[in-house]
C-alpha positions as CSV (number, residue, x, y, z in Angstrom):
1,X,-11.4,53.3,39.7
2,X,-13.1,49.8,41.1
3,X,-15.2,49.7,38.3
4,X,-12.7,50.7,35.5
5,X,-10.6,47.8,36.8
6,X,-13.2,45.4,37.2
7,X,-14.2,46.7,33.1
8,X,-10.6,45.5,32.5
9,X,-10.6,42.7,34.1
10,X,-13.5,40.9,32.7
11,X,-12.9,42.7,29.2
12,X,-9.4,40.6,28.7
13,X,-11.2,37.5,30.2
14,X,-13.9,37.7,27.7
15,X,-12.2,39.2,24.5
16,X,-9.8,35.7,25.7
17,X,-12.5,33.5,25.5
18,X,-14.4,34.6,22.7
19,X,-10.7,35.0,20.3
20,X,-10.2,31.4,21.6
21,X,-13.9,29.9,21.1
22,X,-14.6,31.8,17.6
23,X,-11.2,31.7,15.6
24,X,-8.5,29.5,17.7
25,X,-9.6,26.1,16.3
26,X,-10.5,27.4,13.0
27,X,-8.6,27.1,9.5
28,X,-9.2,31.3,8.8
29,X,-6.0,33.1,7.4
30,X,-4.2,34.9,9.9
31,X,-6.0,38.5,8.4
32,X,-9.3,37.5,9.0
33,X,-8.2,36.4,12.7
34,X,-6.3,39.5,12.8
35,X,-9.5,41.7,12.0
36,X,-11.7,39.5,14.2
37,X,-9.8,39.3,16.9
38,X,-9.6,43.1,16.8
39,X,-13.2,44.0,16.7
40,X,-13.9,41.4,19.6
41,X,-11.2,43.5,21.2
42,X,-13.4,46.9,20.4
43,X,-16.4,45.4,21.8
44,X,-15.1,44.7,25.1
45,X,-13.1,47.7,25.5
46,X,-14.1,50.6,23.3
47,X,-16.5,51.4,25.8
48,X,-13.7,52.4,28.3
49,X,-13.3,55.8,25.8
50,X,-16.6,57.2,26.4
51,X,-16.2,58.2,30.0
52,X,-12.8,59.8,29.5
53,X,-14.7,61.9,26.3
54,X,-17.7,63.2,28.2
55,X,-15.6,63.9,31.0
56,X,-13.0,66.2,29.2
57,X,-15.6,67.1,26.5
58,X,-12.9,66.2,24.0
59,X,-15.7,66.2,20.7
60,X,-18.6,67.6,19.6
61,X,-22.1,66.0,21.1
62,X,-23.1,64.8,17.7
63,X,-19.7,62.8,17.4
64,X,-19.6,61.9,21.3
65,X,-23.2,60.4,21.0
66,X,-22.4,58.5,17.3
67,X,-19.1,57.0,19.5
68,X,-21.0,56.2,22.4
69,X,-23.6,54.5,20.7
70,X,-21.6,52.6,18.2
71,X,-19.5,51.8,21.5
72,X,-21.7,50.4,23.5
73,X,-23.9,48.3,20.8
74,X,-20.5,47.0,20.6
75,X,-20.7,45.5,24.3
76,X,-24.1,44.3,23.9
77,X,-22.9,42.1,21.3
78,X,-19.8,40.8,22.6
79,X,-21.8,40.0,25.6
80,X,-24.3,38.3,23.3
81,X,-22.1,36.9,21.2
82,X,-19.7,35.2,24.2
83,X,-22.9,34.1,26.3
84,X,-24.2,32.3,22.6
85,X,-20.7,30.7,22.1
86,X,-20.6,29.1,25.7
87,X,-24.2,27.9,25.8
88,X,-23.7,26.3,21.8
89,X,-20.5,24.4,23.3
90,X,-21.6,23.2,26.2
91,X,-24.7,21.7,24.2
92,X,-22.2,21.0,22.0
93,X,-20.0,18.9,24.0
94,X,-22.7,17.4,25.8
95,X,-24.4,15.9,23.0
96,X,-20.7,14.9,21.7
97,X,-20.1,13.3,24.9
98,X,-23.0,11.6,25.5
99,X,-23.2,10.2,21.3
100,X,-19.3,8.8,22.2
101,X,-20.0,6.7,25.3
102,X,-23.3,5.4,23.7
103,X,-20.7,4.0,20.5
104,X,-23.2,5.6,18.8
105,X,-22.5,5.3,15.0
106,X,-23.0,9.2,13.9
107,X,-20.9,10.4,16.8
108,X,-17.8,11.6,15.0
109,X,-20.0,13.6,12.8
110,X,-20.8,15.6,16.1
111,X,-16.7,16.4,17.1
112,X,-16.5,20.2,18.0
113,X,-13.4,20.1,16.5
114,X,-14.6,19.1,12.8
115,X,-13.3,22.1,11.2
116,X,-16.4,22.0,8.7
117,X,-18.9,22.5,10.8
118,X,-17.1,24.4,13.4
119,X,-16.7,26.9,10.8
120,X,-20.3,26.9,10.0
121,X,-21.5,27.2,13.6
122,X,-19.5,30.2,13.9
123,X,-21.0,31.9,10.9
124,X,-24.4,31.0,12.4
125,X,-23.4,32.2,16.2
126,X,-22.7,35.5,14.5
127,X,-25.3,35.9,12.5
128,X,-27.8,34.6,15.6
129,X,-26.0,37.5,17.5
130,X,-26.2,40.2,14.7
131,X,-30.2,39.2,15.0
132,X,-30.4,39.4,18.7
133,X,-28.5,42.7,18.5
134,X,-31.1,44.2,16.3
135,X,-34.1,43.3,18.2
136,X,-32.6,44.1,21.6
137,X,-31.9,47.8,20.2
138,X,-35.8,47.8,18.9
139,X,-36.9,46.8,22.4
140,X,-34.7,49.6,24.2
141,X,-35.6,52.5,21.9
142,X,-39.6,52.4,21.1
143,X,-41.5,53.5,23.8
144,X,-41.7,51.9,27.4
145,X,-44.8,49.2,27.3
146,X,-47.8,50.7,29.7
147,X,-48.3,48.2,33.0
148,X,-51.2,47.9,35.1
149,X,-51.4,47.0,38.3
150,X,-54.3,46.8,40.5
151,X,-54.0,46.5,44.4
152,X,-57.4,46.2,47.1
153,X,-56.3,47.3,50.5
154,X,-58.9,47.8,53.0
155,X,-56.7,50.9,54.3
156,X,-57.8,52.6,51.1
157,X,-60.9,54.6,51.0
158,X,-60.9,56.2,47.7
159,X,-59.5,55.3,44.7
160,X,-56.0,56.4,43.9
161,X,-54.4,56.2,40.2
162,X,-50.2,56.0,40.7
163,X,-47.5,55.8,38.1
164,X,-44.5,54.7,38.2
165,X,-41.4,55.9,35.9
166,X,-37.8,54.8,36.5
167,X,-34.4,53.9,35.7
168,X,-34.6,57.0,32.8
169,X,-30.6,57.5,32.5
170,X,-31.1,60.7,31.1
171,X,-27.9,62.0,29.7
172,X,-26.8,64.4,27.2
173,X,-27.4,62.2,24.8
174,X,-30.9,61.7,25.5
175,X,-33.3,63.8,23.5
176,X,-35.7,66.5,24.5
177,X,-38.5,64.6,22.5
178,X,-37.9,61.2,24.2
179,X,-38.7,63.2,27.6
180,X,-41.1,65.0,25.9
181,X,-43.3,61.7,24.5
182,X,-43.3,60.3,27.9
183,X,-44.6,63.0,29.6
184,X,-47.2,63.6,27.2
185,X,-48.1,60.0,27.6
186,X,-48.4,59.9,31.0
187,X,-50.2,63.0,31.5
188,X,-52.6,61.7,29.0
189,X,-53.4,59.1,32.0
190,X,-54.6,61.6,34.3
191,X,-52.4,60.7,37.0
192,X,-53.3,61.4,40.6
193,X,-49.6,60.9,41.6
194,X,-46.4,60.2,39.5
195,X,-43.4,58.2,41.1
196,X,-39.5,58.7,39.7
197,X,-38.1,55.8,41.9
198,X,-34.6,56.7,40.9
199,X,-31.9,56.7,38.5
200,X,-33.6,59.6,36.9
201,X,-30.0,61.1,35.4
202,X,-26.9,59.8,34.2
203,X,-24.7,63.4,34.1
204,X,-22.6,65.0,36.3
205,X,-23.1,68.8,34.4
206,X,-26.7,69.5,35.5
207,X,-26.5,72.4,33.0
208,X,-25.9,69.6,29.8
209,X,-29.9,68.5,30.7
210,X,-31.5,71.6,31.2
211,X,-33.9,70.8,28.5
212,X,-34.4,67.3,29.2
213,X,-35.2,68.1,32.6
214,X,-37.7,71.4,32.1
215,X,-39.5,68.8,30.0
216,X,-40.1,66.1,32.7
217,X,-40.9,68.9,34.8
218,X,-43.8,69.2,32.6
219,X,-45.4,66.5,34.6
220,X,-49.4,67.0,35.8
221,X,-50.6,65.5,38.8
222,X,-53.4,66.1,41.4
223,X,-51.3,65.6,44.3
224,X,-47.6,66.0,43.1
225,X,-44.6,64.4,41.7
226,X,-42.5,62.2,44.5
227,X,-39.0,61.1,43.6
228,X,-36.2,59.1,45.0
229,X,-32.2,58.8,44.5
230,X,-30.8,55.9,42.3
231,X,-27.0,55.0,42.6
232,X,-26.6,56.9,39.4
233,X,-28.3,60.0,40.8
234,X,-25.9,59.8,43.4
235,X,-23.1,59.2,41.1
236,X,-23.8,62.1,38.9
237,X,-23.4,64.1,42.2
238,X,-26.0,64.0,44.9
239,X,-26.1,67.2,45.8
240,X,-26.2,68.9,42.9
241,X,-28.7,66.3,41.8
242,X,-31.0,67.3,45.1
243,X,-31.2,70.6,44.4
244,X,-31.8,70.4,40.8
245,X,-34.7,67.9,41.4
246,X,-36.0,70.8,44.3
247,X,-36.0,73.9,41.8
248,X,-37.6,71.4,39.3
249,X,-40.2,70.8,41.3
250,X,-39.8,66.3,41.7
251,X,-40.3,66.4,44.9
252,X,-37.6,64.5,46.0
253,X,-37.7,62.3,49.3
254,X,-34.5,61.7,51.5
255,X,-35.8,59.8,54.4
256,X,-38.9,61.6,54.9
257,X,-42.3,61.4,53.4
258,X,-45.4,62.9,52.7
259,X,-49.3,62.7,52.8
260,X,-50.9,62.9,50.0
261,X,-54.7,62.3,50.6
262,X,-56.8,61.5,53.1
263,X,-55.8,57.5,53.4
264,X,-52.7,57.2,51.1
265,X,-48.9,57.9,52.2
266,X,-45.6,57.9,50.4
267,X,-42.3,57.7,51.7
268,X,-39.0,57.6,50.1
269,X,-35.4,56.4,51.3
270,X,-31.8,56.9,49.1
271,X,-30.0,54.0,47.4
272,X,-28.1,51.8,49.3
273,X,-25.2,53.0,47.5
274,X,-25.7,56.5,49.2
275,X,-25.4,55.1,52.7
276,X,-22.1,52.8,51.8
277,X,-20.5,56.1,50.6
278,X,-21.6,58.3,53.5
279,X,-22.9,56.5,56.5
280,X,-24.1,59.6,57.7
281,X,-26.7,59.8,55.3
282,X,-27.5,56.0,55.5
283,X,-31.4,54.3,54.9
284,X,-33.6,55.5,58.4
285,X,-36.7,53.6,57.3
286,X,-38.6,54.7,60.7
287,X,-37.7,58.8,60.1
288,X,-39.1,58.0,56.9
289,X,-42.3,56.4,58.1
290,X,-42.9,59.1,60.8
291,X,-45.0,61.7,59.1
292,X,-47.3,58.4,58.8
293,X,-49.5,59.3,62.1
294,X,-53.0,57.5,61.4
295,X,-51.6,54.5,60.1
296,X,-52.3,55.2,56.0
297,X,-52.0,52.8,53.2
298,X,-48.0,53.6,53.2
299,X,-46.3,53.5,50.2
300,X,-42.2,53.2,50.1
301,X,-40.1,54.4,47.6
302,X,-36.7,52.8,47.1
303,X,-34.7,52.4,43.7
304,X,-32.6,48.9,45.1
305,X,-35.6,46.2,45.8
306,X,-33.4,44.9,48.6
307,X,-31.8,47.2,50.5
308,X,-31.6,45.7,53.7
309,X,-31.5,42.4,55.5
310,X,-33.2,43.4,58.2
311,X,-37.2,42.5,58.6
312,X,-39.5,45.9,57.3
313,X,-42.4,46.7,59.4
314,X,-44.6,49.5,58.6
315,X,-45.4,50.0,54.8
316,X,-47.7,48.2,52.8
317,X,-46.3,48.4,49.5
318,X,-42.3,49.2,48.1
319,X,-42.1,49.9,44.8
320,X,-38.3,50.0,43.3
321,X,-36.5,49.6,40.1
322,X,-32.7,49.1,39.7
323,X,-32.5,45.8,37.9
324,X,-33.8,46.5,34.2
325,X,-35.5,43.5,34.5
326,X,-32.1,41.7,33.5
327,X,-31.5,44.0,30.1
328,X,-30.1,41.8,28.6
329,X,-30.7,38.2,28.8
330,X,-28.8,35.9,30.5
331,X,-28.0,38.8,32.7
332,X,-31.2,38.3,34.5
333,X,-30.1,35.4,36.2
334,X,-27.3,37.3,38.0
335,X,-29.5,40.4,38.5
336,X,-32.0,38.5,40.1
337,X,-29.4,36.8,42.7
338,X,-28.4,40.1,43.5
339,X,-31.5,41.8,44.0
340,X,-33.5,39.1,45.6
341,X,-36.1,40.3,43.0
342,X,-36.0,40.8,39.0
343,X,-39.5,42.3,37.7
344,X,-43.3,42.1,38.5
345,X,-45.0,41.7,41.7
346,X,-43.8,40.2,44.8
347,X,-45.3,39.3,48.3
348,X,-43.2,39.8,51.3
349,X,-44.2,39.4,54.8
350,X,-46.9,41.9,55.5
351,X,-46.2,43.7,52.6
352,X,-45.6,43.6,48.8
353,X,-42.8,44.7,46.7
354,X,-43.2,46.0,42.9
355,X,-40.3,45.6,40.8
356,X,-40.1,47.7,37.7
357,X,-37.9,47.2,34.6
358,X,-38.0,50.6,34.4
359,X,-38.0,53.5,31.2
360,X,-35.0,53.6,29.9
361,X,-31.2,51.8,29.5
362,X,-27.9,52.0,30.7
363,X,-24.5,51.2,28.6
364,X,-25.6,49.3,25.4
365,X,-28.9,50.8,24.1
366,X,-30.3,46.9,23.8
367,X,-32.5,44.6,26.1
368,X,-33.6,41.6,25.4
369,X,-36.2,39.9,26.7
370,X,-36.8,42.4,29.7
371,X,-38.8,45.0,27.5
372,X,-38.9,48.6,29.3
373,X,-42.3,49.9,31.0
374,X,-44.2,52.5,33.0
375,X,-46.6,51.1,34.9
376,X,-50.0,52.3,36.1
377,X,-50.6,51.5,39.6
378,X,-54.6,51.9,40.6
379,X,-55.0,51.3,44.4
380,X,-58.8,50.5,45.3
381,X,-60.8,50.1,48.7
382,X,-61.3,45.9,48.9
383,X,-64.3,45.2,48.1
């Protein structure tokens, strides 16, 4: 309900702001602001439909995926669209401002509100959107870019090839082949271990992804497959979700860990969202550390990068997901102020945190400059 209202909130503030920015000082006929003003209206809030369809399982999945998709492109671009609008008018005015105080002689040819090239800039705003649009759906649907990342550690003794996959929002819609390529890619890398650091599904009918899910299974490894709970894990239904990741073999961690060679251990703690819902299951960082008994290189698994304020002792490298590097841009900068970290490599105190953007998307199939990835993670004895 919090987020439905908080949808409807900021859909009336931006469908208000973009009506008023694109068409309100404009010289349009009051059709063509009609039908704009309408499909503004779509983008913000057509979105709303597609959980109350999958929900009741009103339509066919061919015609529930061609809605959601056409829904939530539809987002993406009025999120575009509105973000281009403000940062071309306060450029806009600036330059306006600055050109008028200077009595500077081409100044009026600059007014925001000359209805000639206010016109104009709106065609081009649209048509710089409509662009953006297109590329950000390329970069979310071709496959997830292949990172490497080397780490020495004098706690390693033997060489130990990780990867890490994330943030797959697999949902009915998804298909078997998409799961299906990415296995075969990674298995393809000879993996000694493969981490899902969360947000694996996006579906509350476990039954809907039985496919999907028998083909991640798929997964080779020499020491096993270790996964952690996202916050949409846990809102597709944690328990079902545990089980279901247990008879699938993923080897899901819930405050506990595991040893997985001589020198290397992995641990794993739910999503910060888990713990807010039932504080009875809330983040136990030193339960999960204390299968750890010869101090090993100690890997920890959480989806949120910052999941608590207090200090973290004992691990030597967290490796997370959650933000999508951003999606789409200029959402990074928000992201980033509520993560503490966006993407890449970070060094905390004693310890260093590895931010992926992760595989997949969630809502509009775009993102924009925060291209998806798996990445590779070779630990190495320090030379």
């Amino acid at each position: 309900m919090f987020f439905l209202i908080a949808s409807m909130i900021v859909g009336i503030a931006a469908s208000a702001v973009t009506i008023k920015t694109l068409i309100g000082y404009t010289t349009l006929s009051w059709w063509v602001k009609t039908l704009v003003s309408l499909m503004i209206i779509f983008c913000w809030f057509g979105h709303n439909a597609v959980w109350y369809l999958r929900h009741n399982q009103m339509v066919s999945l061919s015609c529930y995926s061609l809605y959601s998709t056409i829904a939530y492109i539809g987002l993406g671009f009025g999120f575009i669209l509105l973000a281009l609008l403000i940062m071309r008018d306060f450029g806009w005015f600036t330059l306006y401002g600055f050109a008028k105080t200077a009595k500077i002689s081409w100044y009026k040819q600059v007014d925001p509100y000359n209805f000639y090239y206010l016109n104009r800039a709106n065609l081009i705003t649209v048509g710089i959107s409509c662009l953006l649009v297109i590329w950000g759906i390329y970069e979310a649907v071709k496959f997830p870019e292949i990172k490497e990342l080397t780490i020495y550690d004098a706690k390693i003794k033997e060489s130990v090839k990780i990867v890490q996959m994330n943030d797959l929002h697999i949902n009915r819609t998804t298909s078997v082949k998409k799961i299906e390529n990415l296995v075969e890619r990674i298995n393809k890398l000879n993996p000694d271990v493969v981490v899902l650091v969360g947000d694996i599904v996006d579906e509350r009918k476990p039954e809907l992804l039985s496919e999907q899910l028998s083909a991640l299974a798929q997964l080779k490894t020499k020491f096993g497959i270790y996964t952690v709970f996202g916050n949409h894990d846990f809102y597709s239904g944690l328990f079902i979700w545990l089980q279901k990741f247990i008879d699938y073999g993923l080897g899901p961690l819930f405050n506990n860990g595991a040893q997985i060679n001589d020198n290397i251990y992995i641990a794993g703690v739910p999503d910060k969202s888990i713990a807010q819902a039932f504080p009875q299951m809330k983040i136990n960082l030193p339960q999960a550390l204390t299968g750890n008994k010869n101090n090993l290189y100690t890997i920890l698994l959480s989806h949120t990068p910052k999941f608590t304020d207090e200090k973290i002792s004992g691990i030597d490298l967290q490796l997370s997901g959650h933000t999508h590097g951003g999606q789409i841009f200029p959402f990074h900068f928000l992201v980033k102020s509520a993560n503490k970290y966006l993407a890449g490599l970070y060094q905390e105190d004693g310890y260093k945190v590895y931010v992926s953007r992760g595989a997949g998307y969630w809502g509009p199939p775009i993102r924009l400059f925060a291209p998806s990835d798996i990445t590779i993670i070779n630990l190495k004895p320090k030379k």
